[in-house]
N, C-alpha and C positions, 0 to 999 in steps of 0.2 A: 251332597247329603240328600238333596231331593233327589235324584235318581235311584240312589241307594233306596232309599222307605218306598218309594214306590215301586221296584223291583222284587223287594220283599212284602210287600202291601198285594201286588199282583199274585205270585206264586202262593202264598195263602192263600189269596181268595180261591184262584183255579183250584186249590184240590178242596174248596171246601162247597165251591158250588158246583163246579162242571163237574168233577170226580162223584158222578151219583152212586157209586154200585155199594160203598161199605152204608153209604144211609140207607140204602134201598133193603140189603141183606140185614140192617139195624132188628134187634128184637124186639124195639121198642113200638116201631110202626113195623106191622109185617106185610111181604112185596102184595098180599091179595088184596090188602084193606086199602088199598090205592093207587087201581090200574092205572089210572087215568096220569099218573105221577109225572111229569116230566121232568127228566137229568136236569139240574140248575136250579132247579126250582127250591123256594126257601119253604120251610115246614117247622112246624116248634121242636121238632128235634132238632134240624140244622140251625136252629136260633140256638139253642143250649152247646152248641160244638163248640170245642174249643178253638176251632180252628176259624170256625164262625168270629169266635171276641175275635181273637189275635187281628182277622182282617179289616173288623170295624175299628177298632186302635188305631192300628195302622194307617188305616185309611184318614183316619180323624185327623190324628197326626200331621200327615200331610198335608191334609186342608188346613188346618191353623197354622203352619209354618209357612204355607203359600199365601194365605191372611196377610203375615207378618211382613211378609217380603214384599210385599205392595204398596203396604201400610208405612214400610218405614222409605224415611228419605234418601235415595241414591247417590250416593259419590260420587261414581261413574256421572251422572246425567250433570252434576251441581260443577264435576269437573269441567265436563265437554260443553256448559257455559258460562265459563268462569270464573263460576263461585262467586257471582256477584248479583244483586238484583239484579233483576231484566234479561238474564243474561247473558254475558259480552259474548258474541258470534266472530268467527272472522281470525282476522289476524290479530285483533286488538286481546285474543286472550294471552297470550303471553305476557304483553307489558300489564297484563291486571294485576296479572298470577304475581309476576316482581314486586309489583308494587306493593300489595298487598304484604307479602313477604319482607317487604324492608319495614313497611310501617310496621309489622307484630312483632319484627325481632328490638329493633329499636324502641316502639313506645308499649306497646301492651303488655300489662304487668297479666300474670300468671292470675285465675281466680283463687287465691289463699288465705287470704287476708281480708274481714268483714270485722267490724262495731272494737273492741279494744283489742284486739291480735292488731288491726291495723295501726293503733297508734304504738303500740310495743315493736312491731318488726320496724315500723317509721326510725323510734328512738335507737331502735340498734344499728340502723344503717344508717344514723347521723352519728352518734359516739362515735361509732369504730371508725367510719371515715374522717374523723378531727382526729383521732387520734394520731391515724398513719399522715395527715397532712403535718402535724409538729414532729413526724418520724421525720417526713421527706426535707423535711425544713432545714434541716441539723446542720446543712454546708451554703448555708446560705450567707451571705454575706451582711453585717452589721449595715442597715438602711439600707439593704435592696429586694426588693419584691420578687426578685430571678431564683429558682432554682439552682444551685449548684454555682453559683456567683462567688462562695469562698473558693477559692483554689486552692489553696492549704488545705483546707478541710477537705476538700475532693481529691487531694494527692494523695493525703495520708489514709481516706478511707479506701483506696485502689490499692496501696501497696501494701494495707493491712490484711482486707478481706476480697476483694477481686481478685488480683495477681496470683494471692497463693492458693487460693480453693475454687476459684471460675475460671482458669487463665484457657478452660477449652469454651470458651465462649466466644461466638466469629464474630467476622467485619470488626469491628472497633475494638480499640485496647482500653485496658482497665480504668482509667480516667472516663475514656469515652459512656461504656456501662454506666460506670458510677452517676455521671450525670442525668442518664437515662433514664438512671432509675431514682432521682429524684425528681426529674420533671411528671416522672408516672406517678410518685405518690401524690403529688401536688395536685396535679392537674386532672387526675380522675379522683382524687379525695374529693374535689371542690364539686364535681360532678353527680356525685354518690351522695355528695348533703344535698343536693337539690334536685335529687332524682331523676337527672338527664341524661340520655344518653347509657341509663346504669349496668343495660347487660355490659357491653363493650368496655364500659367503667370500668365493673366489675371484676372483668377477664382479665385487662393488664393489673389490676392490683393485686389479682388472685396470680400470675405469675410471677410477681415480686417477691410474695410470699411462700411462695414454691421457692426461691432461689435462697430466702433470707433462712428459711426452715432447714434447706439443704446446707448452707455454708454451717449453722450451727450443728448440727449433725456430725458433719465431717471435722468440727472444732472440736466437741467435747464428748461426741455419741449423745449413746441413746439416754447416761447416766442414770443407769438403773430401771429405765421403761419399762412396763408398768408396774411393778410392785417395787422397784429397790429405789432407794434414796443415796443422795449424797449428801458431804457433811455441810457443806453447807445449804445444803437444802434450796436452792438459787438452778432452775431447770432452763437452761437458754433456749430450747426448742418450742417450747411448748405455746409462747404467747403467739409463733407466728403460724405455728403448725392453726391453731384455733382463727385467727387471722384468714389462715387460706381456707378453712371450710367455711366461713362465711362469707368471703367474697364469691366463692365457687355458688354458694344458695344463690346471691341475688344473680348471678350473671346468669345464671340458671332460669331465677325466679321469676326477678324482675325486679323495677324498684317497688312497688303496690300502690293503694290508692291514691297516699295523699305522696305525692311528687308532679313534678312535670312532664313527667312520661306521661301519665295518666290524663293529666290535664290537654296535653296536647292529643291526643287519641280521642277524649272525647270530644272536646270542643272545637279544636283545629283540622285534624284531620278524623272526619268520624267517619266511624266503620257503616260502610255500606253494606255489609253482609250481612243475607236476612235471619231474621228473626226463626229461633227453634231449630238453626240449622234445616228448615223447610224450602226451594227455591220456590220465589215468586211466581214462575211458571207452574209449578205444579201446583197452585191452588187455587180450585174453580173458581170463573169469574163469578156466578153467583153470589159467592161468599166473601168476595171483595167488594161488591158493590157496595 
């Protein structure tokens, strides 16, 4: 882009400064009224050209764009140390770069949610995660704490809904899924009320939900989606289809303020990375003193 304005910034100027002869032949100053004239040379007619603005534009242009590009902070430079105060030189930038990268996927929530959005999205990503934990519960066994601890209930749900609508599902047979995917509602529902761990949470409850939306699908369709009804008015897709797009937000999202993601990112492990997206090396020492 800067090449470009300055290549056109150039070629303007040249015919409007060096190119004397149409000023010179101009009616407006005539060639006797100023022997002395030199080719280049600026006069209040070549102020009035229009060839004259076009290159002072141009030219300005480029100066406030080249401003901008100095003024603002580098990637490239913020990369090549780090991305961290001080920054890491050497070989130690790669394990920063990891690192850093495991802490923002795992605990730093998305900036979305400020003053009551944050207690509203809090409350939704605790309901619906209670919810799906008394979904996952269903085969459990009378006094046991365990996931999938009924076998009945786990046989019958395999030979109901695995076997006949997932049986292209690998490595493990339909018993095995089924249990699977009660220890995933359990065990990342409990995780999503307490905001740990919630993108990764998020993700396996978000493909449970994908599977649960599918098996209904291939049970009863679409039942009339979106404008028809059925008689009984009873839509089996619909609560997990709604189900997956909000697991997909937070896994996305994040869990937000008030969780333990949040907590452990600021107080446990806190972000080293400076302030304004500016690196500490580029700001004079003057103005750090």
């Amino acid at each position: 882009m800067v090449v470009l304005l300055c290549g056109l910034g150039g070629l303007t100027a040249r015919r409007a400064f060096v190119a004397g002869p149409r000023n010179a032949l101009s009616p407006r100053i005539p060639r006797s009224a100023d022997p002395t004239r030199v080719p280049g040379q600026l006069d209040s007619a070549d102020a009035s050209s229009p060839d004259v603005t076009s290159a002072v534009v141009l030219t300005t242009a480029v100066a406030a764009f080249m401003a901008k590009s100095r003024s603002a902070p580098s990637r490239v430079r913020m990369a090549a140390r780090g991305g961290s105060r001080g920054g890491a030189k050497g070989g130690s930038t790669g394990v920063g770069s990891l690192q850093q990268g495991i802490t923002a996927y795992f605990f730093q929530s998305s900036d979305w949610q400020s003053g009551l959005a944050a207690i509203g999205g809090t409350a939704m990503r605790v309901i619906v995660a209670l919810l799906v934990i008394h979904h996952g519960t269903e085969h459990t066994a009378e006094g046991s704490i365990f996931p999938g601890s009924n076998l009945k209930a786990v046989e019958g749900f395999a030979k109901n809904v695995v076997a006949p609508y997932m049986s292209w599902l690998p490595i493990l047979d339909s018993v095995g899924w089924t249990i699977v995917r009660d220890w995933t509602e359990v065990v990342c529902g409990v995780l999503m009320v307490f905001g740990l761990f919630t993108r990764p949470a998020a993700l396996g409850m978000c493909v449970t939900m994908v599977l649960a939306t599918y098996f209904h699908i291939e049970k009863t369709g679409w039942q009339g989606f979106p404008f028809g009804h059925v008689p009984a008015h009873t839509y089996e897709f619909e609560l997990s289809l709604a189900n997956t797009m909000v697991f997909a937000f937070f896994a996305v999202a994040g869990a937000g303020p008030i969780s333990l993601d949040n907590f452990l990112a600021s107080f446990v492990w806190k972000d080293d990375a400076p302030k304004d997206g500016v690196p500490s090396d580029d700001v004079p020492k003057e103005a750090s003193a």
